[in-house]
C-alpha positions as CSV (number, residue, x, y, z in Angstrom):
1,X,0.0,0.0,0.0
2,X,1.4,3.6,-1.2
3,X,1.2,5.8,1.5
4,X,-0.1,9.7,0.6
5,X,2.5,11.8,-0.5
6,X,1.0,14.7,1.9
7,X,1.9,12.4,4.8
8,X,5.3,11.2,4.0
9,X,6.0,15.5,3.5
10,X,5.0,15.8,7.1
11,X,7.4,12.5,8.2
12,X,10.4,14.6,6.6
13,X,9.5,17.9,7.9
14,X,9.2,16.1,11.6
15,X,12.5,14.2,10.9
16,X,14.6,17.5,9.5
17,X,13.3,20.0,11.9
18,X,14.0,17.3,14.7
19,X,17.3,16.4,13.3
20,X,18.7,20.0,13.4
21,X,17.1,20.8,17.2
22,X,18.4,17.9,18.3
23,X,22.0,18.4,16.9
24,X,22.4,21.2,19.2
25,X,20.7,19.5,21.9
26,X,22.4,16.1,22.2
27,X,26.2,17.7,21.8
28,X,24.6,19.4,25.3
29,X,24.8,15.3,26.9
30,X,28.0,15.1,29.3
31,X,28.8,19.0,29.4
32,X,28.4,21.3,32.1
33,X,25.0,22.5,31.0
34,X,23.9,19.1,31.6
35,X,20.4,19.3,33.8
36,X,21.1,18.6,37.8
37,X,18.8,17.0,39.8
38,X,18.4,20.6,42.0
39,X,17.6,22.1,38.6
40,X,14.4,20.1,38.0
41,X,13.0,20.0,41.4
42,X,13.7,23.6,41.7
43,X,10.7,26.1,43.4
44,X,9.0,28.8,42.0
45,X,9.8,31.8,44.2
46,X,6.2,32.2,45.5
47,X,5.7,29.1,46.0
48,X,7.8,26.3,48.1
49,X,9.5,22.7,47.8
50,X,6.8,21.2,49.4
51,X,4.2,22.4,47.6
52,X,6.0,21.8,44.3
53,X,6.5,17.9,45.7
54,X,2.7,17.5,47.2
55,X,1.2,18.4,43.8
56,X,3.4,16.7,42.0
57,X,2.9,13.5,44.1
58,X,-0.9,14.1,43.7
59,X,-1.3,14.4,40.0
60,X,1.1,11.2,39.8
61,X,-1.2,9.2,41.8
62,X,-4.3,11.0,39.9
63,X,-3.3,10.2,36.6
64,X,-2.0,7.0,37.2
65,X,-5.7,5.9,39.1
66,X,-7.0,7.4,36.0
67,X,-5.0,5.3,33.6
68,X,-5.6,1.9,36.0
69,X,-9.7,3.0,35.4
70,X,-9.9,2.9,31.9
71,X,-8.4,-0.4,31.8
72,X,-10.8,-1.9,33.7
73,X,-11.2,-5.5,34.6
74,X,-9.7,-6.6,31.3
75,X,-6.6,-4.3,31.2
76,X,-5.5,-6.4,28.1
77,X,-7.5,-5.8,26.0
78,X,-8.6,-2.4,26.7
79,X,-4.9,-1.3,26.2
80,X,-5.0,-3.1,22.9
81,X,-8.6,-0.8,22.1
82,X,-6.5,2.7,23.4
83,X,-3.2,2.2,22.3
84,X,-3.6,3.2,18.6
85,X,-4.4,6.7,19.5
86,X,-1.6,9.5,19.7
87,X,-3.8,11.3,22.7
88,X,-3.1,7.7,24.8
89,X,1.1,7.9,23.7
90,X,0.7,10.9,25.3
91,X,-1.5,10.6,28.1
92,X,1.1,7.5,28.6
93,X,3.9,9.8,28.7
94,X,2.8,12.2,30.9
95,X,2.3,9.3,33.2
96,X,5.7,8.7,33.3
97,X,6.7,11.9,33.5
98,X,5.3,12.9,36.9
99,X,6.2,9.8,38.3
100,X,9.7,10.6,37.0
101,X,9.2,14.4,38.4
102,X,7.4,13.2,42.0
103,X,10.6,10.6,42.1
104,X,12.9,14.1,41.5
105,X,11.1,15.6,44.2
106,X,11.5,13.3,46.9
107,X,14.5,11.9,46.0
108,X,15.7,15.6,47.0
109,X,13.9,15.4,50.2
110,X,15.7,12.2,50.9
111,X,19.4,13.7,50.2
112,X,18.5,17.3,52.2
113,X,18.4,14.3,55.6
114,X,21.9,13.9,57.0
115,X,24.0,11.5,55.8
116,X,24.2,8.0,57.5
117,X,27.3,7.8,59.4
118,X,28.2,4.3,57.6
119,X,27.8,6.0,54.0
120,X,28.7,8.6,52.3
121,X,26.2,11.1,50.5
122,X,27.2,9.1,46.7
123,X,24.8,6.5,47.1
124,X,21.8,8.5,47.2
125,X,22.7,10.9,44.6
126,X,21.3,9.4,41.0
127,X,22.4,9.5,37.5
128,X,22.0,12.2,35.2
129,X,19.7,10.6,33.5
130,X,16.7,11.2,35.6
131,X,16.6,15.1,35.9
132,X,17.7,15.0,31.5
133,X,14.7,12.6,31.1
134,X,12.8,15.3,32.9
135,X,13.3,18.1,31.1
136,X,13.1,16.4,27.7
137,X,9.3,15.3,28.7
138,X,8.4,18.6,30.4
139,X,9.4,20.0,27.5
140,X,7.3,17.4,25.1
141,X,4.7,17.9,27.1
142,X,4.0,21.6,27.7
143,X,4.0,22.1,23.7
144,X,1.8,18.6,22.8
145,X,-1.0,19.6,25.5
146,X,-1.8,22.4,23.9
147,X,-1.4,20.8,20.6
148,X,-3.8,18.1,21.4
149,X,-6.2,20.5,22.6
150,X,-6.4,22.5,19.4
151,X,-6.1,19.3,17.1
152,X,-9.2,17.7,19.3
153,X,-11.4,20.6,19.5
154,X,-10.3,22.6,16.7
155,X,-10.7,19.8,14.2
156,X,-11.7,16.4,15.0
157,X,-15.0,17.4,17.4
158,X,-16.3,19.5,14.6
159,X,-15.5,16.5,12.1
160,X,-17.3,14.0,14.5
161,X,-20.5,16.5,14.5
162,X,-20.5,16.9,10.7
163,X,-20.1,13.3,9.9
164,X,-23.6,11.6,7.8
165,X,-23.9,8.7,9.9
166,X,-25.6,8.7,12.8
167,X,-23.9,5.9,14.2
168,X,-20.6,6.8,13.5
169,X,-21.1,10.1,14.6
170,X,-22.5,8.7,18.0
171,X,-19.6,6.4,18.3
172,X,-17.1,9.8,17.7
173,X,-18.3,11.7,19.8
174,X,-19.1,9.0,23.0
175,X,-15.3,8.6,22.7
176,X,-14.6,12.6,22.8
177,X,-17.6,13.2,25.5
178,X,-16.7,11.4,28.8
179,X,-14.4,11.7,31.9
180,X,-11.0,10.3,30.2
181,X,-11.3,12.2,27.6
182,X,-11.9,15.8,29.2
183,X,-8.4,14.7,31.4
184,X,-6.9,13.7,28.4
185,X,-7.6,16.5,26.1
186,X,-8.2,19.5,29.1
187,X,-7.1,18.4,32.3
188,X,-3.7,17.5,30.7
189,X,-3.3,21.9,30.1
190,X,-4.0,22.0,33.8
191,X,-1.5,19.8,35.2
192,X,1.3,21.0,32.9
193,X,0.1,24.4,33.8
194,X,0.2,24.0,37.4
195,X,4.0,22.5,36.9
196,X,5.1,25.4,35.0
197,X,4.5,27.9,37.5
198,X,5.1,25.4,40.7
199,X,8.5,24.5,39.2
200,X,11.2,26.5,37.9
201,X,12.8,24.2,35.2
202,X,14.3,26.0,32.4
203,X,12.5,26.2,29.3
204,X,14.7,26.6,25.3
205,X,13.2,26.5,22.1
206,X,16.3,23.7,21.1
207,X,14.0,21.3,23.3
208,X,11.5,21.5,20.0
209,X,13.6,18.8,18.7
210,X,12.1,16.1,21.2
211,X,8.5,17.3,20.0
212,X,9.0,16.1,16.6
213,X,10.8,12.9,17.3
214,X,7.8,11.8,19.7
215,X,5.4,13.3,16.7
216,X,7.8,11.1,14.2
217,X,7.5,8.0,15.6
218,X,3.7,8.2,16.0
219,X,4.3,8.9,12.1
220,X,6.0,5.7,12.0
221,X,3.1,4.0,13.7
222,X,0.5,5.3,11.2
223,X,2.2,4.2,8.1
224,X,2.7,0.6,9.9
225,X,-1.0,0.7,10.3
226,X,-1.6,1.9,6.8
227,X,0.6,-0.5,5.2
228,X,-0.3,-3.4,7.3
229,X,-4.3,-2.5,7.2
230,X,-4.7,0.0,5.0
231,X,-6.2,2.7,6.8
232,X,-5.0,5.7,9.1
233,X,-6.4,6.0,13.2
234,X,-7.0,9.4,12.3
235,X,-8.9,10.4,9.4
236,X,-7.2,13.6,8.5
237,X,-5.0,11.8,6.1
238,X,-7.6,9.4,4.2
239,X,-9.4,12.7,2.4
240,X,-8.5,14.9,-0.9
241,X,-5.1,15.6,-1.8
242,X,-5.8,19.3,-0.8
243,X,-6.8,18.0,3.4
244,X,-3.9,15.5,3.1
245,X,-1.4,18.7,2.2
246,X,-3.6,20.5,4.4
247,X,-2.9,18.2,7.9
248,X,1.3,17.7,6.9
249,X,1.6,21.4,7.0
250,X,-0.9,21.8,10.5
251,X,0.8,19.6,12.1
252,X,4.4,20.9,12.5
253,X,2.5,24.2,12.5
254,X,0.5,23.7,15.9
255,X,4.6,22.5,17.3
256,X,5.6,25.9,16.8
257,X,2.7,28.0,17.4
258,X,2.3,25.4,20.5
259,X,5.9,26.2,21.6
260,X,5.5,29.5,20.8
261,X,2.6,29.9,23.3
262,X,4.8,28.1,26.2
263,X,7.2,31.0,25.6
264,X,4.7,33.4,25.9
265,X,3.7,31.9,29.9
266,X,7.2,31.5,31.0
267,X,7.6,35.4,30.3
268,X,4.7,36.1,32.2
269,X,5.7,33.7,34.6
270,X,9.0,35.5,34.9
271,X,7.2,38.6,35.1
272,X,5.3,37.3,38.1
273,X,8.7,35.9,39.6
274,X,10.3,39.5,39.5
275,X,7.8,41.3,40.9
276,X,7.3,38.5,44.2
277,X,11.2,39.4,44.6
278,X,10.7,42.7,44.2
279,X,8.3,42.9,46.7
280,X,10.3,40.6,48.8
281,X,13.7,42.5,48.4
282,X,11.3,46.0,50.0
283,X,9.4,44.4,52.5
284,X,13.4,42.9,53.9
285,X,14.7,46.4,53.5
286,X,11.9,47.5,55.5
287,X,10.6,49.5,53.1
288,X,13.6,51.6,51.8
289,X,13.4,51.1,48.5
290,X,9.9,52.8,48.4
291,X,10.1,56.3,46.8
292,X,9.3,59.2,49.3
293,X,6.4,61.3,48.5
294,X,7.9,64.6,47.6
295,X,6.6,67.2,50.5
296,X,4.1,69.5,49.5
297,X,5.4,73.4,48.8
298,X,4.6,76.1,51.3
């Protein structure tokens, strides 16, 4: 089976734009400006390392009950039913990273205790892997939740509505209407909002990279599935050649303007940072810092 020309355009645009992000970004692996564990469990000024730990440690265990629901009492072959879908890779890898960030978090609880006096403070220290594996899927994440909330919303719920058939159309929109799906496709926007102004992990447009390689490989997926079954999960590719060329331009698109957006709330967020210290630095100087009121003339 020939796959569309439209969708092998947006495989190469993933794979190039990835390829030169990521050619900065990996030469970063083994520097100095490798990511410490202090740098992704890091506080927001206004807020605290045990807030930033309790809310991670609750969305972990949320999403994860969440995930353990929808599988039911034959996890088998439900996970066989969701696993075709991009919004479940993702849902899945969001999983993983807050169990990876809650981890982070009270990992660095564990080392701020005193050393035992038969070992040294080595042994509880881990590998650099864990805080880079954090900041590659924060940063996956706080662009793809906003692109899966655009694509779902924006595109595919007023497909669903439009479609002839009343049973199809039913089926749609049962699977866009219910409780995993407003997590999957809403909640998701909270909980990476809530960690991007709880913590204070870096955030650089190289990271992009990692969006298109996670993109990519669900690419890879679909044309297994088209050459194997001959048909696409999603439905954007199966229509003229003008909505095929249509979706491989949207798609890398809603990365950038997704990205793009995350930029736009970190400086706000910095915004917010400066003025807490700035507040912080005059109430400390008891006020010095204030300007006088000029007195009044005679």
């Amino acid at each position: 089976m020939v796959l569309p020309p439209a969708f092998v355009a947006a495989q190469l645009i993933n794979a190039v734009q990835a390829y030169i992000l990521l050619r900065h970004d990996v030469l970063k692996i083994g520097s100095d400006q490798h990511p410490t564990l202090e740098e992704v469990t890091a506080h927001a000024p206004y807020g605290s390392p045990r807030i930033l730990r309790w809310y991670r440690t609750s969305v972990c265990a949320y999403v994860l009950g969440l995930s353990i629901w929808q599988l039911g009492l034959s996890p088998a072959a439900r996970f066989t039913e969701l696993c075709p879908w991009f919004t479940m890779w993702s849902w899945y890898l969001l999983v993983l990273y807050f169990v990876l960030a809650t981890t982070a978090s009270w990992t660095t609880r564990y080392m701020d205790r005193p050393p035992s006096p038969r070992a040294g403070d080595d042994h509880r220290r881990p590998g650099l892997w864990l805080p880079r594996a954090i900041l590659v899927l924060y940063h996956v994440h706080q662009a793809m939740v906003w692109l899966l909330l655009v694509i779902t919303w924006g595109i595919l719920y007023p497909a669903a509505l439009a479609m002839p058939d009343p049973r199809e159309r039913r089926d749609k929109l049962e699977n866009m209407l219910n409780f995993g799906s407003y997590n999957q496709h809403g909640g998701n926007v909270v909980f990476m909002l809530g960690e991007l102004f709880l913590a204070h992990l870096p955030f650089q447009s190289r990271y992009l990279g990692w969006v298109g390689v996670w993109t990519a490989l669900y690419f890879l997926f679909e044309s297994f599935s088209k050459i194997v079954w001959d048909q696409f999960h999603y439905p954007i590719f199966e229509g003229g050649a003008m909505q095929q060329w249509s979706a491989a331009l949207l798609i890398p698109a809603l990365q950038w303007a997704s990205f793009g957006l995350v930029l736009a709330l970190v400086s706000r967020k910095k915004k917010l940072v400066e003025r807490v210290e700035s507040q912080r630095s005059i109430a400390s100087n008891g006020g010095a810092d204030r300007p006088t009121a000029k007195p009044h003339a005679a």
